[in-house]
C-alpha positions as CSV (number, residue, x, y, z in Angstrom):
1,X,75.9,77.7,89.3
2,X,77.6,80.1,87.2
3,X,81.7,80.5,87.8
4,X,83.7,83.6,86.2
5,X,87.4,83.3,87.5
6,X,89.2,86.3,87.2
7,X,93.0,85.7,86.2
8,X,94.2,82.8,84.4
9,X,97.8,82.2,86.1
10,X,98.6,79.0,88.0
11,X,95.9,79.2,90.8
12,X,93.2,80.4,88.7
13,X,93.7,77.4,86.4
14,X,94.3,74.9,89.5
15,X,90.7,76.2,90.6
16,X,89.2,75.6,87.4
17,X,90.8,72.4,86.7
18,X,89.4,71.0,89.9
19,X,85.9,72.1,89.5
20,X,85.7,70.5,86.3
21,X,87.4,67.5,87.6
22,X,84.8,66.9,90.6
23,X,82.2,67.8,88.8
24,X,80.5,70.3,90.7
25,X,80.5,73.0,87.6
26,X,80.5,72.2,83.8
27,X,82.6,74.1,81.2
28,X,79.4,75.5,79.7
29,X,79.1,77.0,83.3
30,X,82.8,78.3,83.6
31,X,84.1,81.7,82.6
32,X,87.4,83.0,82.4
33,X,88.7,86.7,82.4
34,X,92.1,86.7,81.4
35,X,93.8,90.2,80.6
36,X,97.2,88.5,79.0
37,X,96.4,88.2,75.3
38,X,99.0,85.0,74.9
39,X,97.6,83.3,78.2
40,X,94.0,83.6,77.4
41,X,95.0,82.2,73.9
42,X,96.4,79.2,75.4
43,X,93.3,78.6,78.1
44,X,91.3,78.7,74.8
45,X,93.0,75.5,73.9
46,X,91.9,73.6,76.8
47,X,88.9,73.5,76.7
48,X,88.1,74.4,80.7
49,X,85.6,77.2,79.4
50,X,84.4,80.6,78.2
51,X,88.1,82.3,77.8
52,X,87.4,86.7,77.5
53,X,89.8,88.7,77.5
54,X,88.3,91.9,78.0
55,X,85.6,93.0,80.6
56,X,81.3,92.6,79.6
57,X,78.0,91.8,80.6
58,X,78.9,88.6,80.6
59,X,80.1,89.4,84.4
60,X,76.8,90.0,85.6
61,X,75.9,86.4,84.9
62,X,78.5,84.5,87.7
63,X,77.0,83.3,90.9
64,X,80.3,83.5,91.6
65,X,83.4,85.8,90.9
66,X,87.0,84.6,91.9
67,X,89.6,87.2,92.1
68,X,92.7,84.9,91.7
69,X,94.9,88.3,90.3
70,X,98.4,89.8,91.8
71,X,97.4,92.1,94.8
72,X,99.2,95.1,92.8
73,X,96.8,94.9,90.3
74,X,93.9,95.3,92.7
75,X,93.8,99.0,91.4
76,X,93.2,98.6,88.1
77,X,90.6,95.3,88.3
78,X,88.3,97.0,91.1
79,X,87.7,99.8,88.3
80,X,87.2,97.4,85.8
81,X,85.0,94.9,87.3
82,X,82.7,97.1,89.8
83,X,79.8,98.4,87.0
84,X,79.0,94.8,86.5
85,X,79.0,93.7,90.0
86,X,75.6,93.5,92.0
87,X,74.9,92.5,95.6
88,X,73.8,88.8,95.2
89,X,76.8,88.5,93.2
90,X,79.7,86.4,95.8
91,X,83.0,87.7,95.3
92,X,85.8,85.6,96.8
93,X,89.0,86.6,96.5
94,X,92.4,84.7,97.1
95,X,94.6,88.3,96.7
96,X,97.5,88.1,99.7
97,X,96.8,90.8,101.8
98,X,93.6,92.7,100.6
99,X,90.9,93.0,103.3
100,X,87.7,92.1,102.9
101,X,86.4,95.8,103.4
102,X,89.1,97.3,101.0
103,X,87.3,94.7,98.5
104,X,83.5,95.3,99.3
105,X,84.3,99.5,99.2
106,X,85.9,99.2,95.5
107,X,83.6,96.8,94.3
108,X,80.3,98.2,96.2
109,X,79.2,94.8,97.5
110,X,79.1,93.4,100.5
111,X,79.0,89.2,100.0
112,X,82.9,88.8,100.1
113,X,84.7,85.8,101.3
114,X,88.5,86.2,101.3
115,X,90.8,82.8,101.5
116,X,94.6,81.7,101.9
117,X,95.2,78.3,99.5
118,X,98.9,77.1,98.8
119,X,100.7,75.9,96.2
120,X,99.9,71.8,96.7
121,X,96.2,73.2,95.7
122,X,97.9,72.2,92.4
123,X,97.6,68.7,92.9
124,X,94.7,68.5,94.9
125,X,96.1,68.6,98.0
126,X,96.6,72.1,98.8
127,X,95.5,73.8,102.5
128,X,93.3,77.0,102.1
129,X,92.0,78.9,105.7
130,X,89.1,81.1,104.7
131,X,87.0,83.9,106.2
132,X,83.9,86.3,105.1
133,X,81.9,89.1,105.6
134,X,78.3,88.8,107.6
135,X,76.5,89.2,104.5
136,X,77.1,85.5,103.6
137,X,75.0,83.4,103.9
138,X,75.4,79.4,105.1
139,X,74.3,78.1,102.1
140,X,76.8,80.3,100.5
141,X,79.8,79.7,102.7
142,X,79.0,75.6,102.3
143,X,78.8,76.0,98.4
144,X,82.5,77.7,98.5
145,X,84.1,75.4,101.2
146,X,83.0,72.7,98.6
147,X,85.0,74.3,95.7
148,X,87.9,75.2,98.2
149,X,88.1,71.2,99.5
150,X,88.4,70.4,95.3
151,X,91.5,71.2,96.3
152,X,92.4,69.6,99.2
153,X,91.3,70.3,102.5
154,X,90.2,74.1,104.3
155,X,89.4,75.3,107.6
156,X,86.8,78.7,107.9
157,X,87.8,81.2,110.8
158,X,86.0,84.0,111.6
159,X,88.3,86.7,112.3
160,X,90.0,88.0,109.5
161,X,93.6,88.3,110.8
162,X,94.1,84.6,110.7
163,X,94.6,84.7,107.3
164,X,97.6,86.4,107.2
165,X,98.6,83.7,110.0
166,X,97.7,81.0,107.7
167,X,99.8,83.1,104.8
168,X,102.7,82.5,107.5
169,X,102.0,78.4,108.1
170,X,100.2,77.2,105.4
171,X,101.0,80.0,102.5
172,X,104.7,79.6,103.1
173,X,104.8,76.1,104.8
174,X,105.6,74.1,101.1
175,X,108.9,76.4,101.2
176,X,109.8,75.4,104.8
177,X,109.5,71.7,104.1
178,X,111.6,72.2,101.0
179,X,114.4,73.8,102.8
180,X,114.8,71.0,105.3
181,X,114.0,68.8,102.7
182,X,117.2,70.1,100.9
183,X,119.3,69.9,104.3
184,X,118.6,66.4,104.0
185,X,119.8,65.5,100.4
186,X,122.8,67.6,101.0
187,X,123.7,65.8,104.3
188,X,123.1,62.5,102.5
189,X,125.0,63.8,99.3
190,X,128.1,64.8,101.9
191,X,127.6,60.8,103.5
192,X,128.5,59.5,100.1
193,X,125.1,59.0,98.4
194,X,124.0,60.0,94.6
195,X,121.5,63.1,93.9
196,X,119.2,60.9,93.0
197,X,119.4,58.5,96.1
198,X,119.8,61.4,98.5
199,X,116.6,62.6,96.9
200,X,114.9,59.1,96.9
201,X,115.6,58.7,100.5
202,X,114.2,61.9,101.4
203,X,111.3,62.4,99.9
204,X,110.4,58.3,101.0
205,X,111.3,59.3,104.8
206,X,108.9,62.7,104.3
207,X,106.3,60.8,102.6
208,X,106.2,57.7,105.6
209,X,106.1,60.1,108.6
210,X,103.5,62.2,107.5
211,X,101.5,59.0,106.7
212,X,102.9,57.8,110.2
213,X,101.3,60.9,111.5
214,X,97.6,60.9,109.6
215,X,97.1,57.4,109.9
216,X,97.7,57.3,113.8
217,X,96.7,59.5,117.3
218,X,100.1,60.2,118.4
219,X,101.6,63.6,118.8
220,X,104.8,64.9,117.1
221,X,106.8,64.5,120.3
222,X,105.2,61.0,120.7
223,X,106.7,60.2,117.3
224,X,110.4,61.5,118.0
225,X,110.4,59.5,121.6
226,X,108.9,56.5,119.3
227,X,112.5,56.7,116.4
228,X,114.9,57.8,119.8
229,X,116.4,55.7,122.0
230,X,119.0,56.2,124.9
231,X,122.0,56.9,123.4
232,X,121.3,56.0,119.9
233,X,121.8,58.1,116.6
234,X,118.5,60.0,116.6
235,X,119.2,61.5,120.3
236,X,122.6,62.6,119.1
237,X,121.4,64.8,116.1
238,X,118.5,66.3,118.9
239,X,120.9,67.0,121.1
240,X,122.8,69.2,118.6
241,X,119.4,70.5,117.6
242,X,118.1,71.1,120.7
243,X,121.7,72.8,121.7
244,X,121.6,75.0,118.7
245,X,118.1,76.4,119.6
246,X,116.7,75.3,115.6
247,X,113.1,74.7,116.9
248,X,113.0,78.4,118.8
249,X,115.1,79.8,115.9
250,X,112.7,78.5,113.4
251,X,109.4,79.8,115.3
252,X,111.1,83.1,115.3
253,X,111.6,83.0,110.9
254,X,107.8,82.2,110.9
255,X,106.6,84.8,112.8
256,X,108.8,87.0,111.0
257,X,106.3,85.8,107.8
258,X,103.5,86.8,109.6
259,X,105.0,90.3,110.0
260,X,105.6,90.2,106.6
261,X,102.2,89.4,105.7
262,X,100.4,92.0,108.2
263,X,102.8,94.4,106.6
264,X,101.7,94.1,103.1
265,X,98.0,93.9,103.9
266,X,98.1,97.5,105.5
267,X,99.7,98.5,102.2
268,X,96.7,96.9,100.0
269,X,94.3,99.7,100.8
């Protein structure tokens, strides 16, 4: 199978990387279209492929085209990249908020598959939710949940929209963790502990509950009645939480992302 990944900023390099790195494409086999003069200069020097950085036949060859650009450049690549296309060409795309029928009109193809990674893709544990038109096939949808999970791990849904809800969970979710991640280290900073204890014993605690939480069957709420006890430390700070209203307060800011996110993809036409 023949790769061309269009754009050579961090995700397009985080997909290449991993599909060298499991094996499941060769360098000989991966192509690159990067528009940036400077950057495809410096993808040259790894050595992860076939580095262009203008538009040719060459497209035609991919099995599969990547479309890992900035959704405002969507204008200018559709024009570019659609006399090269053909219809056994798949094109996925990982462009926030462009429909799957906005991509198959400019491009004039109908074997799209549009997904949702996030940033821990980098190091191979990223969460991508991904969708596609009817013209794909199962072998096809298989062969691209196997270059998505390079990078972690992915769930397929069938109705379009839940990629902008997984733009809200999943897209945005790293963020989230960081900000109570950084309520943490500052509380710890205010108890009297260094930086770099405060961020030692945060990033430990994060690390051991989700482990907690993979390794065994027990809910979030089974957890939290597991560290609590009557009248003990933990109950204190969740009575203050639960008094403030922080969990129905912080459900509201995420849906407000997904708003965002149906917002922009209605503006990606």
């Amino acid at each position: 199978m023949k790769i061309l990944i269009v754009g050579g900023g961090n995700m397009g390099l985080t997909f290449a990387k991993s599909f060298l790195k499991t094996h499941i494409v060769t360098a000989d086999n991966m192509l690159i279209l990067e528009k940036s003069l400077k950057k495809a200069e410096e993808l040259k020097k790894l050595n992860i492929g076939t580095v262009y950085g203008e538009p040719g036949n060459y497209i035609k060859e991919a099995d599969l085209i990547i479309l890992a650009v900035k959704p405002q450049d969507t204008g200018l690549l559709f024009s570019i990249l659609r006399e090269y296309i053909d219809q056994q060409q798949v094109v996925l795309s990982i462009m926030a908020g462009v429909k799957i029928k906005t991509i198959a009109d400019q491009l004039g193809t109908d074997k799209i598959i549009r997904a949702m990674p996030n940033l821990p893709a980098q190091i191979g544990v990223g969460m991508t939710v991904f969708t596609s038109s009817e013209s794909i096939t199962r072998i096809e949808l298989v062969t691209v949940q196997n270059l998505l999970n390079s990078t972690g791990k992915s769930i397929y849904n069938e109705n379009e929209d839940m990629i902008d809800a997984a733009t809200a969970i999943s897209g945005s979710g790293p963020a989230y963790i960081f900000y109570f991640m950084q309520s943490l280290i500052n509380a710890a900073i205010q108890m009297g502990f260094t930086q770099a204890e405060s961020e030692l014993l945060t990033s430990q605690t994060f690390r051991g509950a989700i482990d907690l939480f993979n390794k065994f069957d027990f809910s979030c709420e089974e957890w939290i009645s597991k560290v609590s006890s009557k009248g003990g430390t933990t109950e204190a700070a969740f009575t203050k939480l639960n008094d403030q209203e922080v969990s129905e307060k912080f459900q509201v800011a995420i849906n407000q992302a997904l708003v965002r996110a149906q917002e922009l993809s209605k503006l990606v036409t």
